[in-house]
N, C-alpha and C positions, 0 to 999 in steps of 0.2 A: 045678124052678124055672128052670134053663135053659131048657128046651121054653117055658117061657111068656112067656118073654121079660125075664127077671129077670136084674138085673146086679149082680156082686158076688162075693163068697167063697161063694161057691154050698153048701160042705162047713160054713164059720162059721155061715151062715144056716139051714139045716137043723137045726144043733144048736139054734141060738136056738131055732126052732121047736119042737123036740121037747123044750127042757129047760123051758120056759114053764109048758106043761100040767102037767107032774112034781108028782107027791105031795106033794113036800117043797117043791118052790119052793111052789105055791098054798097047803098050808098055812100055810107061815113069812107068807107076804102077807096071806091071810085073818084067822089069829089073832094074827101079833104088830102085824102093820102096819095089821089092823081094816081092809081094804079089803075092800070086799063083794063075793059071786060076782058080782053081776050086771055088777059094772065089772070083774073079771079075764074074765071071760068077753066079755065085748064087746072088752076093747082086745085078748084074743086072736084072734078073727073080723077087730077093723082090722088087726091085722098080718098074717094071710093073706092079706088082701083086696088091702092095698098091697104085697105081695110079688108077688103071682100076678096083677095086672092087666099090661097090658100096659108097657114102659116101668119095672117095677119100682118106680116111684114111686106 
């Protein structure tokens, strides 16, 4: 995320990143909180998307 020009706790941000996808996070969101893959899966790709453009934003 550095390399791309991302500003921030670069180590905090990574984790977000990696605990998103997690088994247990998407299940608890999918089946308690009844939000659909297609919207965990989307707002996971915008949050790449605005991490890794240029600016971070």
């Amino acid at each position: 995320m550095q390399e791309a020009g991302v500003e921030g706790d670069h180590d905090m941000l990574a984790h977000a990143l990696l605990a998103f996808p997690s088994f247990e996070v998407t299940d608890y969101l999918h089946k308690e909180r009844e939000v659909p893959v297609t919207r965990l899966q989307a707002t996971w790709v915008d949050m790449v998307r605005r991490m890794t453009r240029p600016g971070g934003g």
